[in-house]
C-alpha positions as CSV (number, residue, x, y, z in Angstrom):
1,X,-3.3,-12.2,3.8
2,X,-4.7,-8.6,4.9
3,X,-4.0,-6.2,2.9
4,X,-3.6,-3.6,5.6
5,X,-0.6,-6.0,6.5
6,X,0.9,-6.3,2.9
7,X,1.3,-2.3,2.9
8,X,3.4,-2.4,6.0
9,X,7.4,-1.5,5.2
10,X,9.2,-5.1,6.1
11,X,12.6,-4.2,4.6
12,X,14.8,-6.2,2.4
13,X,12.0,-5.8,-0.2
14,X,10.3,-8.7,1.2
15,X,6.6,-9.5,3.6
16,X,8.3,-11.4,5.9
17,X,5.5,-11.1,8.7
18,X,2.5,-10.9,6.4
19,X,3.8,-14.4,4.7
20,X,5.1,-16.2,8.1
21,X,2.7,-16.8,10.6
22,X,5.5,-17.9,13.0
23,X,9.7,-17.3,13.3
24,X,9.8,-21.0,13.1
25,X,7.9,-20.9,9.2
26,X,10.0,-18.6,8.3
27,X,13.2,-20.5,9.5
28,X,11.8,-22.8,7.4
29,X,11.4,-21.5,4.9
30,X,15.5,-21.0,4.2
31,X,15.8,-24.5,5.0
32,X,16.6,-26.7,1.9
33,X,15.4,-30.4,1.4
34,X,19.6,-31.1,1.2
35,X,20.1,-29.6,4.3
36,X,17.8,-31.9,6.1
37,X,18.7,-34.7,4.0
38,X,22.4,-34.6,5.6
39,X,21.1,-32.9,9.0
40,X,18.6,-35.4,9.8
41,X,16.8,-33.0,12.2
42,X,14.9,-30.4,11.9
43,X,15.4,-28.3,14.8
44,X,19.1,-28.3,14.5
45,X,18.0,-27.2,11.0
46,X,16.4,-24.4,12.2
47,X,19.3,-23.1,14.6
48,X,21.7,-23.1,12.3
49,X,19.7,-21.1,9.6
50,X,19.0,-18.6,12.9
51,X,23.0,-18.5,13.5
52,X,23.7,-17.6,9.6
53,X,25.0,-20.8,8.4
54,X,22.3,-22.0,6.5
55,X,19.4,-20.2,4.6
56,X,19.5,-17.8,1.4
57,X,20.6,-14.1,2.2
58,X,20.3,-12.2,5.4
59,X,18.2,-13.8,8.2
60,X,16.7,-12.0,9.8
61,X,16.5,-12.4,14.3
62,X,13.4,-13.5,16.3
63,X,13.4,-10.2,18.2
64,X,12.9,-8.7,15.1
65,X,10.5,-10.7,13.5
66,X,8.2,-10.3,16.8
67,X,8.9,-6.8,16.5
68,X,7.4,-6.7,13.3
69,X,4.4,-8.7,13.8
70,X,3.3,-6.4,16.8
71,X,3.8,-3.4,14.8
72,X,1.8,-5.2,11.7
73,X,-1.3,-6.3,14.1
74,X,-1.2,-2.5,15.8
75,X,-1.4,-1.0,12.3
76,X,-4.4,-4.2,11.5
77,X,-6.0,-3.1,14.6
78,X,-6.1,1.3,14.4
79,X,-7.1,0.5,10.4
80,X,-10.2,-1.3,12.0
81,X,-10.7,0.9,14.8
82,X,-11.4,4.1,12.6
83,X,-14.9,5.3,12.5
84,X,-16.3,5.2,8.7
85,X,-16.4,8.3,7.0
86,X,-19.8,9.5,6.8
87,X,-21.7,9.4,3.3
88,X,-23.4,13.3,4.4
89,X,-20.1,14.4,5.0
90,X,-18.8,17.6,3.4
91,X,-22.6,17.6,1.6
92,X,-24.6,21.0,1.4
93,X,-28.1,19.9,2.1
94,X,-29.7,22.9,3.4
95,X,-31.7,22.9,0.9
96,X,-32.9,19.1,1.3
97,X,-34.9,18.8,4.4
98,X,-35.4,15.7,4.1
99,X,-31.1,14.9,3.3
100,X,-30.4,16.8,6.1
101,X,-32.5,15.6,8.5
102,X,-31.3,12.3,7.4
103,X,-27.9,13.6,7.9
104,X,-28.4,15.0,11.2
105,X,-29.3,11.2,12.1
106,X,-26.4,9.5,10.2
107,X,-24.1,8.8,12.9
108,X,-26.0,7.9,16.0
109,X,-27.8,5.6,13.3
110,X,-24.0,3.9,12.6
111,X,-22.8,3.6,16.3
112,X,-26.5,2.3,17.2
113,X,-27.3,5.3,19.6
114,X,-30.5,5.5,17.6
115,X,-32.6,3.8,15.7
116,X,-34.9,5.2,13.4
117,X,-37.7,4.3,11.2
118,X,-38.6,6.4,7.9
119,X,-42.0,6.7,6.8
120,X,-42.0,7.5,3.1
121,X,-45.1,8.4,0.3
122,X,-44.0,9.3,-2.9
123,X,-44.5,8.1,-6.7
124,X,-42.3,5.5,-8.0
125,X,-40.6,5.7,-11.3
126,X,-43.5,4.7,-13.2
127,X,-46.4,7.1,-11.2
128,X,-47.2,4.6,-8.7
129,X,-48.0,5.9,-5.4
130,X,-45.7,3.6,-3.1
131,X,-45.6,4.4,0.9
132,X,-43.5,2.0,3.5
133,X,-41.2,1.7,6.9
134,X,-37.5,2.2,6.2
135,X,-35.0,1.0,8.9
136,X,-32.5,3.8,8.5
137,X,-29.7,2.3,10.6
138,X,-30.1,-0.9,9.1
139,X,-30.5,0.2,5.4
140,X,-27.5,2.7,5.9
141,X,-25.0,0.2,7.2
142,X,-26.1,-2.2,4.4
143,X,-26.2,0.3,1.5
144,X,-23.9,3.2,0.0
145,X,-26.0,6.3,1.0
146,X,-23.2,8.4,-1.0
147,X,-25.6,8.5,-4.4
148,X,-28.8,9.7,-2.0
149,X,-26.7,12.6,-0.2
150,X,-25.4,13.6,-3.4
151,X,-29.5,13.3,-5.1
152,X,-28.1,11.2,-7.5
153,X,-30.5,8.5,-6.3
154,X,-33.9,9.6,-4.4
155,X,-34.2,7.0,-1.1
156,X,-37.4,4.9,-1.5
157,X,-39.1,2.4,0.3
158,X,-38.6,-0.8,-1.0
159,X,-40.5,-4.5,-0.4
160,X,-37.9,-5.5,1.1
161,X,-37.9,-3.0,3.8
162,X,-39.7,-3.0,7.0
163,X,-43.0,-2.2,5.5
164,X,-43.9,-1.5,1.7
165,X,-47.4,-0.6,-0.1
166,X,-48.0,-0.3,-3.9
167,X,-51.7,2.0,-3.8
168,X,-51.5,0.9,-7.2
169,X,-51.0,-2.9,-7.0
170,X,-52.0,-3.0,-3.7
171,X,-48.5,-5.1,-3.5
172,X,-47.9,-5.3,0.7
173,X,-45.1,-6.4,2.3
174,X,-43.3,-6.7,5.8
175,X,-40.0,-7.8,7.0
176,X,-38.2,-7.9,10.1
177,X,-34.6,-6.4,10.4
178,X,-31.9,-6.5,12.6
179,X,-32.9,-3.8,14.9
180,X,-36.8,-4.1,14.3
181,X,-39.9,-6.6,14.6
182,X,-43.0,-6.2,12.6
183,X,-46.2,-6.6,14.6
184,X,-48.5,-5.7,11.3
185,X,-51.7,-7.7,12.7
186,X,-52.4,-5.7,15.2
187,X,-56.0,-4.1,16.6
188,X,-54.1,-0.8,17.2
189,X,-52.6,-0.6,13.5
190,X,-48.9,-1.5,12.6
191,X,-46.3,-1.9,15.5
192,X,-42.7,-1.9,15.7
193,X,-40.5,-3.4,18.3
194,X,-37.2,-2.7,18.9
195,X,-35.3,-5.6,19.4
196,X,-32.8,-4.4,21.4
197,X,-34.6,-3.2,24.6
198,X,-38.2,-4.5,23.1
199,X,-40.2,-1.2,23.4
200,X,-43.0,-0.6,21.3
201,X,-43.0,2.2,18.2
202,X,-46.1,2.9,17.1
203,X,-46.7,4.9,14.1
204,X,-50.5,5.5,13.8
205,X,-50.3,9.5,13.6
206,X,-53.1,9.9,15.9
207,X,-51.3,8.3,18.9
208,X,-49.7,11.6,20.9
209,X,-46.3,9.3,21.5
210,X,-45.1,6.9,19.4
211,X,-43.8,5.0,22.8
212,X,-40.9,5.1,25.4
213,X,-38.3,7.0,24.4
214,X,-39.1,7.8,20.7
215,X,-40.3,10.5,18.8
216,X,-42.1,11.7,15.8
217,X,-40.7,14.3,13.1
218,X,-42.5,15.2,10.2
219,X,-40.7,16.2,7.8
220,X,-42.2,19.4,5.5
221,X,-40.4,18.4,1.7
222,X,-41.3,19.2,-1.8
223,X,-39.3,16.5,-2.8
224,X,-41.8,13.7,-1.2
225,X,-45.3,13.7,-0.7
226,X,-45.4,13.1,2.7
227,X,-41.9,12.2,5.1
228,X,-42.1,11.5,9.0
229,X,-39.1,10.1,10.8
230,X,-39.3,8.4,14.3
231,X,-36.6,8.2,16.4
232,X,-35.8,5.7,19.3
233,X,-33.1,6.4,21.6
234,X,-32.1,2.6,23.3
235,X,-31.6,3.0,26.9
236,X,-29.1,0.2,28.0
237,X,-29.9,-1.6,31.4
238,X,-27.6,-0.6,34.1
């Protein structure tokens, strides 16, 4: 059963409404296999055990059984309707342009306001230059950013992100994500498109726009070689 339900105060020490789906399961429940032996029917069964005169302890009344399970679904249903704490908050990142501009992005990345795509070169752990595409709001919602906001972790590209190059290996990879499309053979260079309203990113740093309604930030970091963010805002149709 959910848990959220299990914590909810049923009295008598019991769960009543997180083990009974229905008043009428949990009539049956107090019903024995002797009473129905002499009863013969199980709806008379169930009355009586509602009346008092059958069942183990105090039954409780259908009013209050309803009662409960509306109060257990409206405490299921604010638990799930609270916004997730952020993994930047409460961090001091003034110091980590990069983190904070990350930051800065975290929630309209969560409530899908924005999407944005980070463009990251760096070395790996073992001195390998590595560069690639990261879909923030994808990656963010799929991974515990806690450890990155805290620099216990540094945020890499990986092959499994949007786009990922190994200078080294010349390893090259491209995926498709939930929020983005990889158009990598291209005459114009590599091309995102947002799935959502299908505009084109495009990331080729001599373009003057990367497209409708995004942007491009470079990032100025000591931390990273190089860091540019782009940022696309998703117009819904009216």
């Amino acid at each position: 059963m959910d848990d959220d339900l299990a914590d909810l105060p049923t009295g008598n020490g019991d769960n009543i409404v997180t083990e009974f789906a229905s008043y009428e399961d949990y009539l049956d429940s107090q019903i024995s296999s002797i009473d129905l032996y002499y009863l013969e029917d199980e709806e008379l069964a169930r009355q009586l055990v509602e009346l008092g005169y059958r069942g183990s302890g105090e039954v409780i009344k259908r009013e209050e059984f309803d009662a409960r399970k509306r109060q257990a679904e409206n405490v299921r249903l604010s638990k799930r309707s609270q916004p997730k704490a952020m993994a930047s908050f409460d961090k001091d990142l003034s110091e980590w342009p990069v983190l904070q501009a990350l930051a800065d992005r975290e929630e309209a990345n969560r409530s899908g306001k924005m999407t944005s795509i980070i463009f990251i070169r760096d070395k790996n752990s073992k001195g390998q230059e590595i560069s690639g595409y990261i879909d923030y709001a994808h990656r963010i919602k799929s991974e515990n950013f806690e450890p990155y906001f805290s620099r216990k972790r540094k945020l890499l590209p990986r092959p499994s992100d949007l786009s990922f190059y190994n200078w080294e290996t010349q390893t090259s990879t491209s995926n498709p994500t939930p929020n983005f499309q990889v158009i990598a053979d291209n005459e114009t260079g590599l091309l995102f498109k947002n799935k959502r309203d299908r505009k084109i990113i495009n990331v080729d740093p001599k373009e003057p726009k990367p497209g409708d309604n995004s942007t491009r930030v470079p990032i100025e970091s000591k931390a990273y070689i190089q860091v540019v963010i782009y940022d696309h805002v998703t117009r819904r149709k009216t």
